[in-house]
N, C-alpha and C positions, 0 to 999 in steps of 0.2 A: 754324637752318641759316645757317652765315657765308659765302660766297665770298667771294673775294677777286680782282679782276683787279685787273692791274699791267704796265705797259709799262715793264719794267723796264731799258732801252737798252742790253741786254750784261750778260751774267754771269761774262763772261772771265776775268777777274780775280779773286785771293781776297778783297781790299778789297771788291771788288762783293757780294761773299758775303756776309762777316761784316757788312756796312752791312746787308743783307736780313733777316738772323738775327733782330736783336733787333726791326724791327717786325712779324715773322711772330708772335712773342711775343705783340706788344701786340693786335692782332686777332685773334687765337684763330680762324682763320680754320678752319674742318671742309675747305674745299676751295680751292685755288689758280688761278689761272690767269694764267701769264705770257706776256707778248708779247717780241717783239725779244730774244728771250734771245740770239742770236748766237752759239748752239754747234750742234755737229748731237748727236746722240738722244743716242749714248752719254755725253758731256759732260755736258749737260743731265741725264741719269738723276743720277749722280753729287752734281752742285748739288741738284737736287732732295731726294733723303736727305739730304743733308747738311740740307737746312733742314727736315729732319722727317714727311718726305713720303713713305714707303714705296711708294706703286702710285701709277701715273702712266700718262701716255702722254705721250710728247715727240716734236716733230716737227722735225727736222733743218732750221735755216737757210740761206738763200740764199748761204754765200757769206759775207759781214758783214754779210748785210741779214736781218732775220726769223726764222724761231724760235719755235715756240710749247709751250705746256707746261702739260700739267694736273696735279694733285699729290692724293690726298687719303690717309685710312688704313684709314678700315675695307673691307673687302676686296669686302664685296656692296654699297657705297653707289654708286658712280660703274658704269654698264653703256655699252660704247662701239656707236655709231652707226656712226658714218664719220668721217673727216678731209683734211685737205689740206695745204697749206700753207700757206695763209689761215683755216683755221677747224677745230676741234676738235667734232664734235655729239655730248651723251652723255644717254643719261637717268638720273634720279640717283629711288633711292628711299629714304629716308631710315630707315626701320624696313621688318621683315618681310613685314608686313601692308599698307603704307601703299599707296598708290596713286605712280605714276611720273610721274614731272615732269619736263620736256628744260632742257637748258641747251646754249646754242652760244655757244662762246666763239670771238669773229671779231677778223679783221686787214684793215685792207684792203691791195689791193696794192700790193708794193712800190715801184713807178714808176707817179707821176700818170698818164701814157701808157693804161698799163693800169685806169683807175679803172672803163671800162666792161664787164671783166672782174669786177668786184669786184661789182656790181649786177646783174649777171646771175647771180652764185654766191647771192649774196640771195635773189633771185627764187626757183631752182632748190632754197632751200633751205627754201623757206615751201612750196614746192606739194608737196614731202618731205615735210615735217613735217604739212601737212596733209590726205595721202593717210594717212599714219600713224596721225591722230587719227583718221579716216572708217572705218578698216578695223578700229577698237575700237569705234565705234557698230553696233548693234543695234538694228533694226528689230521691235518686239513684235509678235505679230499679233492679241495683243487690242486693241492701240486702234483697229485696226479696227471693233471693234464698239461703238465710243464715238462718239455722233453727231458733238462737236466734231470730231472729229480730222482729217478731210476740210478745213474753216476754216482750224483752227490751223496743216495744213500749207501752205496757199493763202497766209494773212496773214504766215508766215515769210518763205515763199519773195518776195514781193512786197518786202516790207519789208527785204531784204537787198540788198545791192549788191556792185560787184568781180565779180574774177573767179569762174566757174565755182566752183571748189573750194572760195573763201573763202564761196561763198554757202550751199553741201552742209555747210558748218561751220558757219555759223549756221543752218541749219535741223537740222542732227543736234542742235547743244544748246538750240536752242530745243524740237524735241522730247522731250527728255531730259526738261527742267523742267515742258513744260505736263502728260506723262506721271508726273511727283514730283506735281503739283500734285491729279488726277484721283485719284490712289493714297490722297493724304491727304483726300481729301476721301471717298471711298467709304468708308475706314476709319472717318472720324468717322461717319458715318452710320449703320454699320452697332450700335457704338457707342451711338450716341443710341437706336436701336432698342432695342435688348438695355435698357439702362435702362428706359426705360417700360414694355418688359412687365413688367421684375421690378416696379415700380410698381403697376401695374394689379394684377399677380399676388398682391400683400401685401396692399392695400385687400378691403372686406367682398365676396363672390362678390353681386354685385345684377347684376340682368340687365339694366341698361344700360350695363354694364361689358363684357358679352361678345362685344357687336357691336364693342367698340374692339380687345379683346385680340384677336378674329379675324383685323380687320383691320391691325394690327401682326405680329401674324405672318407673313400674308400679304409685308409688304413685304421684311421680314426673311427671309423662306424664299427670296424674287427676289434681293436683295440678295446672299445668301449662295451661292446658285446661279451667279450672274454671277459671281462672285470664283471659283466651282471650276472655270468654262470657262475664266478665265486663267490 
């Protein structure tokens, strides 16, 4: 996956265009994003095609100041958030199947003046993005029944800093991981079991054998039971 930003200072002009053309070429870019294009939507659509860009969202300039513009072609890749004048937010999933992934293509404002407007759109756009990530985490209610998991949420939460949100974000994917971690670890276990009985179960039937195999299965029938509760 290519993006491409580019502050490209004005698209007004066709010379502007055709100078764009051939290094759109040389980066094979899947997805565009220009700043300062200095046209409003309908202009902008127009350049956009022209440089190979079928689906887009363009957002109309100040005026001669600003201008922003995303471009790409296949039809389900780019899915749109919101936008502004300053900023474009989309999530882009690259295959069918794949999982989604954001991209925020930003400008800051156009008059120094306003730079504390620009920082605030930042801000406003991280605790977005990260109520967004919070409200795809899922809380299991088997790990409840995992002694660590009481700890592991303590030493998260501890171990995190920042604001509120950024903190409920690393403890949603630190519990993500340590929950991957407990998953593969049961599975091997369960695993090493089932081997040894077959083990036991091949070797000659001597009855110091039956006290083992009893007690393997024993683990194994625990084991297997706790996986059907979650």
């Amino acid at each position: 996956m290519k993006i491409l930003c580019w502050n490209v200072c004005g698209l007004g002009s066709p010379q502007a265009v055709r100078r764009l053309q051939p290094m759109l070429k040389v980066y094979h870019s899947h997805i565009i994003f220009f700043m300062e294009t200095k046209l409003n939507a309908t202009r902008m659509e127009v350049v956009r095609r022209r440089c190979g860009f079928f689906n887009g969202i363009d957002v109309t300039s100040d005026g001669s100041q600003g201008g922003l513009s995303i471009g790409w072609n296949d039809c389900d890749l780019v899915h749109l958030k919101n936008y502004s004048k300053n900023h474009i937010d989309v999530e882009i999933q690259e295959t069918k199947d794949a999982t989604r992934w954001q991209f925020t293509g930003f400008y800051r404002a156009l008059e120094v003046r306003n730079k504390q407007e620009t920082w605030d759109l930042l801000r406003q756009l991280e605790n977005v993005n990260l109520r967004r990530k919070l409200n795809r985490f899922r809380f299991e209610s088997w790990w409840t029944l995992e002694n660590s998991c009481e700890e592991e949420t303590k030493k998260l939460w501890e171990k995190s800093s920042s604001s509120y949100l950024s903190r409920m974000d690393y403890l949603a994917n630190g519990l993500k991981l340590w929950a991957s971690n407990v998953r593969h670890k049961r599975e091997g276990e369960v695993k090493r079991l089932h081997r040894r009985l077959e083990e036991l179960n091949c070797r000659e039937r001597l009855n110091e054998n039956f006290g083992e195999i009893l007690e393997v299965k024993l683990h194994l029938n625990l084991k297997i039971d706790k996986e059907e509760r979650y």
